[in-house]
C-alpha positions in Angstrom: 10.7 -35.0 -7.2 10.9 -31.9 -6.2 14.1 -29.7 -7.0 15.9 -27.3 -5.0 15.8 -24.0 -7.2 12.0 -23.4 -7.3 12.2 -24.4 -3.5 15.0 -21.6 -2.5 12.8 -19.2 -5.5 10.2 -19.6 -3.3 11.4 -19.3 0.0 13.2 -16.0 -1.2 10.0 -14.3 -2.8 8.8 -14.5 0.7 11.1 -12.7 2.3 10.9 -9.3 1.6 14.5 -8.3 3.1 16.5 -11.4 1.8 14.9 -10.7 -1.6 16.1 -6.6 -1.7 19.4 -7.6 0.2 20.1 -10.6 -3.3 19.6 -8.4 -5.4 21.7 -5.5 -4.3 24.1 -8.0 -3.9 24.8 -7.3 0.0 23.1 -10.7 1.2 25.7 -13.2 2.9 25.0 -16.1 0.5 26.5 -18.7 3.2 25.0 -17.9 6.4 21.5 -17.5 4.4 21.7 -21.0 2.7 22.2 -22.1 7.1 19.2 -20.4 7.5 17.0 -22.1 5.2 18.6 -25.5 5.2 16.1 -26.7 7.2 12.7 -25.2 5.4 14.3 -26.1 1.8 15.1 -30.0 3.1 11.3 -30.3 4.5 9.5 -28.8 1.4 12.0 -31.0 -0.8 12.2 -34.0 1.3 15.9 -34.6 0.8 19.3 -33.5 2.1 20.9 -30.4 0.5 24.0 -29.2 0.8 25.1 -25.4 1.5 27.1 -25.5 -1.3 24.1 -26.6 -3.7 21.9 -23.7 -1.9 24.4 -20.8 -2.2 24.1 -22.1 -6.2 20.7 -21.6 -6.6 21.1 -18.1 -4.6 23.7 -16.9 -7.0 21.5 -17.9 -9.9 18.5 -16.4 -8.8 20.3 -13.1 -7.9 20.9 -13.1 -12.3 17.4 -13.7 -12.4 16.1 -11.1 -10.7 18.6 -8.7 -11.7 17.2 -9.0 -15.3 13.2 -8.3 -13.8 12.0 -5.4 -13.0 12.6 -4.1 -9.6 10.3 -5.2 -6.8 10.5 -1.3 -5.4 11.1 1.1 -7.4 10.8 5.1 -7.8 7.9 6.4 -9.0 7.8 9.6 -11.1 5.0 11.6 -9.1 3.8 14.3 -10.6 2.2 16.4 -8.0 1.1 16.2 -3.9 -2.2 17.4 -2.6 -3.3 17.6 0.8 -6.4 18.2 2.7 -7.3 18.3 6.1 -8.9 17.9 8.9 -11.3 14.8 7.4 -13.8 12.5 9.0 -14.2 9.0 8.9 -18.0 7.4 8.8 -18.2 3.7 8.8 -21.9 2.2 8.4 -23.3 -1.5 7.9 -24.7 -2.3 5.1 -28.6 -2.5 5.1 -31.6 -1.7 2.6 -32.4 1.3 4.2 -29.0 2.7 4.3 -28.6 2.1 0.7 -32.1 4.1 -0.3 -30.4 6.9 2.2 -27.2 6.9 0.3 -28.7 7.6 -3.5 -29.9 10.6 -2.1 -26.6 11.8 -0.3 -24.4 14.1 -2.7 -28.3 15.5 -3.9 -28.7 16.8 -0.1 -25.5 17.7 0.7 -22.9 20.4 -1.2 -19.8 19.3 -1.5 -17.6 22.6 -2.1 -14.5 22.4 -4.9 -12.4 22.3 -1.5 -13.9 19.6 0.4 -13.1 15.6 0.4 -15.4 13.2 -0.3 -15.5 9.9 -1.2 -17.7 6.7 -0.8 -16.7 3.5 -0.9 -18.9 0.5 -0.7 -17.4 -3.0 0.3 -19.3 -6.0 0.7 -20.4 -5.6 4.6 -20.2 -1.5 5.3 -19.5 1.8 3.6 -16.7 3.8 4.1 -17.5 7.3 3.9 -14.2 9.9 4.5 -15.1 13.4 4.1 -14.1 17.2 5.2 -14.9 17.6 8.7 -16.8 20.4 8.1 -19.2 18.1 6.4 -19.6 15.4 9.1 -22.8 16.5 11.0 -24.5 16.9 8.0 -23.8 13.5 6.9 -24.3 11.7 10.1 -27.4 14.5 9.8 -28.8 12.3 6.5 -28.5 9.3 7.4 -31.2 7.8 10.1 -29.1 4.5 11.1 -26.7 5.1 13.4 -22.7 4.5 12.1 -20.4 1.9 13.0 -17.0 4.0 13.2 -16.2 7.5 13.3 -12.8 8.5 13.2 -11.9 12.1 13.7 -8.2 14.0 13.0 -7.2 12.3 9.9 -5.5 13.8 6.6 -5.6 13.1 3.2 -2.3 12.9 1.5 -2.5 12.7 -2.5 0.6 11.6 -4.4 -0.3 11.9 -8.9 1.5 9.9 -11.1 0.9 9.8 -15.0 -0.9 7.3 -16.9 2.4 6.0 -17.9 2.4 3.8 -14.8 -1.4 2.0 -15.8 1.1 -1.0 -17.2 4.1 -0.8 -14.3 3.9 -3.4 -11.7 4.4 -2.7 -8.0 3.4 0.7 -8.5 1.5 0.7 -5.1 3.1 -1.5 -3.3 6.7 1.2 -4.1 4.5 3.7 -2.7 3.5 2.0 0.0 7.0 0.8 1.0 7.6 4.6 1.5 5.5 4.7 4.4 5.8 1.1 5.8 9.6 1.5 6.3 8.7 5.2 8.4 6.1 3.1 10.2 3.5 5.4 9.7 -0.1 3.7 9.8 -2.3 4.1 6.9 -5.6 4.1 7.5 -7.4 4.0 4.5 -6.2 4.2 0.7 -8.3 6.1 -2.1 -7.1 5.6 -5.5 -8.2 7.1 -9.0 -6.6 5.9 -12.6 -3.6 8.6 -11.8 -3.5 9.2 -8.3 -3.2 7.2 -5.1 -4.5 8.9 -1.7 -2.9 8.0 1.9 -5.5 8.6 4.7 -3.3 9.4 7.9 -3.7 10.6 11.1 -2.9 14.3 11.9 0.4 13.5 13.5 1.7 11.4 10.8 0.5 14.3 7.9 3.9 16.3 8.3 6.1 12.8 8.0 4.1 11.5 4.9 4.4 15.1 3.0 7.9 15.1 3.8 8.2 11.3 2.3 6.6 12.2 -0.8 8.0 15.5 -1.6 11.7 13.6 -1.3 10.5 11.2 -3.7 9.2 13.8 -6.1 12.4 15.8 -5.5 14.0 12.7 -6.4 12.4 11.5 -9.2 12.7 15.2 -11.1 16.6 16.2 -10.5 
C-alpha cells in the first residue's frame, strides 16, 4: 500500500514554488492539501482527508527546514565579461573532426579573446570573439549549422569551496530564470560558471550578479 507522506513528498519536490513557499513557511497548508487531493488519492488509490494532507505538509516543512536549501547564495568571487561573441554550430562528421585538431594551431587566440569548443554527441559548439569568426568559418571547409551573432559572455567565480555544495548551479541559475532572461549557452570550468546571453540581456545579467556578489560580501 502506498502511504500518503512519500506521495505529498513527492508531489511537493515537484513544485518548485509550493516547495520555496513550505519552507519559508508562507504556503496556505489548507487550500494546498484541496489542491492536491485529487493527484495524492490517484497515485495512492485511497481517500485522504485534508486534515491527514495538511499533516504530512507540516512534517515535511521540519524536514526540509533541517536540509540544505534548494536555492541558496553563492559566495562569488569575481565577474568577467566579454563581448561581442559568435556562435558556430557544426555537425559532426570525420572530416570536421580532422579540421578541428588543427584549429587553435591556425588560428591566435589573443589573452583577450573567448574561445571555447564543445563537442556533444551530434555537433560542436564553437563560441568565440567576434573578431575571430571569419577566420574560423575561414578553417573549416564544411559549411556550419548555426551562427549566432550579438551574444555576451557573462562569468560569475566562485571558490573551490562549492566543488561539494549542491544546487550550486541551479542557485545561479534561478538568478536569471526569475528575470526571464534566456541563456543561451552555459560554459563552466572547476571555479567558474559562464552565462552566454544576448547583447540586450548583458546589462540585466551584470546587474544580477554584482547584487549577488554585493550581497554575499557585506
Amino acid at each position: 500500500m502506498i502511504k500518503i507522506q512519500p506521495t505529498v513528498r513527492e508531489i511537493v519536490l515537484k513544485e518548485l514554488e509550493a516547495y520555496l513557499a513550505l519552507v519559508e513557511g508562507y504556503i496556505n497548508m489548507t487550500s494546498y492539501a484541496y489542491r492536491i487531493k485529487s493527484k495524492v488519492e490517484e497515485l495512492t488509490k485511497k481517500q485522504v482527508t485534508i486534515t491527514s494532507l495538511v499533516v504530512s505538509l507540516s512534517r515535511l516543512r521540519k524536514e526540509f527546514k533541517k536540509a540544505k536549501p534548494l536555492i541558496h547564495d553563492v559566495k562569488i568571487t569575481n565577474i568577467t565579461t566579454k563581448l561581442p561573441l559568435a556562435e558556430i554550430a557544426f555537425e559532426t562528421s570525420g572530416q570536421f573532426l580532422r579540421e578541428l585538431e588543427s584549429l587553435q594551431k591556425n588560428i591566435r587566440v589573443a589573452h583577450d579573446d573567448f574561445f571555447t569548443v564543445t563537442a556533444g554527441t551530434k555537433e560542436v559548439d564553437i563560441i568565440c570573439s567576434a573578431n575571430l569568426e571569419s577566420k574560423v568559418l575561414r578553417h573549416f571547409k564544411v559549411k556550419p549549422k548555426i551562427v549566432n551573432h550579438n551574444l555576451a559572455a557573462v562569468g560569475v567565480s566562485y571558490g573551490p569551496e562549492v566543488f561539494n555544495t549542491p544546487n550550486v548551479f541551479f542557485s545561479l541559475l534561478s538568478i536569471t530564470a526569475r528575470a526571464r532572461i534566456n541563456i543561451e549557452e552555459l560554459v563552466s570550468t572547476p571555479t567558474e560558471l559562464i552565462f552566454i546571453v544576448t547583447e540586450r540581456d548583458f546589462s540585466r545579467t551584470v546587474a544580477l550578479f554584482s547584487e549577488l556578489h554585493r550581497q554575499t560580501h557585506t
